[in-house]
C-alpha positions in Angstrom: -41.2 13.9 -7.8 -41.0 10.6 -6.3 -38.2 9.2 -8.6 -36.1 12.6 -8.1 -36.3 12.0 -4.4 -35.5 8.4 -4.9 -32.4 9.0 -7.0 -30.9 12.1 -5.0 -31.0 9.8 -1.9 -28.8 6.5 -4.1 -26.7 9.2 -5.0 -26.2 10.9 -1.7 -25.8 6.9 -0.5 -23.6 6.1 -2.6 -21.1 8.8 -2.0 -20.5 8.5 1.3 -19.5 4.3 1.2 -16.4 3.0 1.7 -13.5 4.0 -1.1 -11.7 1.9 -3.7 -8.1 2.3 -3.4 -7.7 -0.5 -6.0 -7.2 1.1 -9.0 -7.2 -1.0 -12.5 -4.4 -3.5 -13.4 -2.5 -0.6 -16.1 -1.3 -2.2 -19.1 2.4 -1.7 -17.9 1.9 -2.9 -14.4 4.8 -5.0 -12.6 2.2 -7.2 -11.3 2.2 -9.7 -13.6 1.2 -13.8 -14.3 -1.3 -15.4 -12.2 -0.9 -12.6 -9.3 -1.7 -10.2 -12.2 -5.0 -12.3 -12.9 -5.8 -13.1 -9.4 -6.1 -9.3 -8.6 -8.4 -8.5 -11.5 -10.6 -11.3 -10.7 -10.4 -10.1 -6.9 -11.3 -6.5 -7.7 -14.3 -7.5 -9.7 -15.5 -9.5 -7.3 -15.2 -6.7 -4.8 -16.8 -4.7 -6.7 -19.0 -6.2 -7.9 -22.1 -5.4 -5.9 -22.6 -1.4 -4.0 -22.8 -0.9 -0.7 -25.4 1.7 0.7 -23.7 4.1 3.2 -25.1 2.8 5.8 -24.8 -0.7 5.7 -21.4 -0.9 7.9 -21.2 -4.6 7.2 -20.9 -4.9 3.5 -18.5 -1.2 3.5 -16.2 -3.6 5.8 -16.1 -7.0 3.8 -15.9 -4.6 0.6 -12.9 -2.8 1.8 -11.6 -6.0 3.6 -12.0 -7.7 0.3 -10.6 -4.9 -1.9 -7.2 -4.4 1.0 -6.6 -8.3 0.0 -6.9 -7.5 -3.3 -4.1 -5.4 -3.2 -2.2 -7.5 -1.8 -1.7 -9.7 -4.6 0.7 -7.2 -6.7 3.1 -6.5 -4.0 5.6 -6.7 -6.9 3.4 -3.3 -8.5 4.4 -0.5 -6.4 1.8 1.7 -8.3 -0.9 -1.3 -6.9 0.9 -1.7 -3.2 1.4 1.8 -2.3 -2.6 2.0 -1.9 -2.7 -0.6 1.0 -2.8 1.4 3.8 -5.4 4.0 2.5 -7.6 0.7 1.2 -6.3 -0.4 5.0 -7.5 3.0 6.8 -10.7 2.5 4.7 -11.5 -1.2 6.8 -10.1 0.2 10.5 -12.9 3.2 9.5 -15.8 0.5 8.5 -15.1 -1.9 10.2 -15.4 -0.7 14.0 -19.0 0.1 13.0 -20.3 -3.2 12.5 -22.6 -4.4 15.2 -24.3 -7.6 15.2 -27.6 -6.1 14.2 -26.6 -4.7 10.6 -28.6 -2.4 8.4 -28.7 -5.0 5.8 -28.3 -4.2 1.9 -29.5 -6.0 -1.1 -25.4 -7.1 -1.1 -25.5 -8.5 2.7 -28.6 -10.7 2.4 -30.7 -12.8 -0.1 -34.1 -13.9 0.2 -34.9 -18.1 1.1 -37.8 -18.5 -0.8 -39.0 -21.6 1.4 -38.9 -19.7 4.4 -41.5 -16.7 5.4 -42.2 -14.8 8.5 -46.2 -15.5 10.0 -47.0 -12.2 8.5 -46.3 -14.3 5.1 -43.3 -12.1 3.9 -40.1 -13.9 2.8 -37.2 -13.4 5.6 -33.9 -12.8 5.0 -31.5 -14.7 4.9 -27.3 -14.0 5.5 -25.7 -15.8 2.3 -22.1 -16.1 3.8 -23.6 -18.2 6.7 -27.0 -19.3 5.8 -28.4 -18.0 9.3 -30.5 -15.1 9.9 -27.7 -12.9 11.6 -24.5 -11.9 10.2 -21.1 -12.3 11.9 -20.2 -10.3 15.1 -17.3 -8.1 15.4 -15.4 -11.0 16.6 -15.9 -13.3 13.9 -15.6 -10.6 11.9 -12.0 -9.6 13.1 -10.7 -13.3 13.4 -11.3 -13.1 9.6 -10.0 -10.1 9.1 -6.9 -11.4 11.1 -7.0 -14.9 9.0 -6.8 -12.8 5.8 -4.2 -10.3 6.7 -2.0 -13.3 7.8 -2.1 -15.7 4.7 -1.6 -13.1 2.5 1.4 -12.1 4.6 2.8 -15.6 4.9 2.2 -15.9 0.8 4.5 -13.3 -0.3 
């Protein structure tokens, strides 16, 4: 009973997080040389690890990640035309983030040489090392920084 309940609530988590507008490089796609391999490397990457639903933080960077991703086969109109869903996807995510987080297994990693004095490991933020993640600012300047240099490479 307890592994049906456990399951139906992944499933019903993982429904609801942010969507991939990214679809697979087709064989026949215009995108093609080391923009073509950039974007498949990019899109694993994205995907690589789920987000719960309601870990705003990770949906963001995920949709962030996978809106960049795009970005790469501008020349692929089949690839491009998905920007502003994958887009609409970050402005929906994004917003949410606070800078208390419900973290996911994605957002966090434990340090092994640091525990709380209860004796339980802590966690700790892998992009930055500290034991908060970014606040909206930060995490708009990014967003900003990214947007820009992929506008000023193509």
């Amino acid at each position: 009973m307890k592994l049906t309940s456990v399951l139906l609530v992944s499933i019903v988590g993982a429904a609801s997080a942010a969507e991939n507008f990214a679809p697979e490089l087709p064989a026949n796609s215009t995108c093609i040389g080391n923009f073509a391999n950039t974007y498949v490397t990019c899109r694993s990457n994205a995907l690589k690890d789920p987000c719960l639903s309601n870990d705003y933080f990770c949906n963001c960077r995920q949709s962030q990640s996978l809106a960049t991703c795009i970005g790469y086969c501008q020349s692929d109109p089949n690839i491009y035309s998905n920007l502003p869903r994958q887009q609409a996807e970050t402005e929906k995510w994004c917003p949410l983030v606070t800078s208390t987080p419900t973290p996911s297994p994605t957002a966090t990693t434990t340090n092994p040489g640091t525990t709380s004095a209860s004796g339980t490991p802590q966690k700790t933020n892998i992009l930055s090392g500290s034991s908060s993640l970014f606040d909206r600012t930060t995490l708009s300047s990014i967003t900003l920084a990214l947007f820009g240099l992929t506008y000023m490479l193509f």
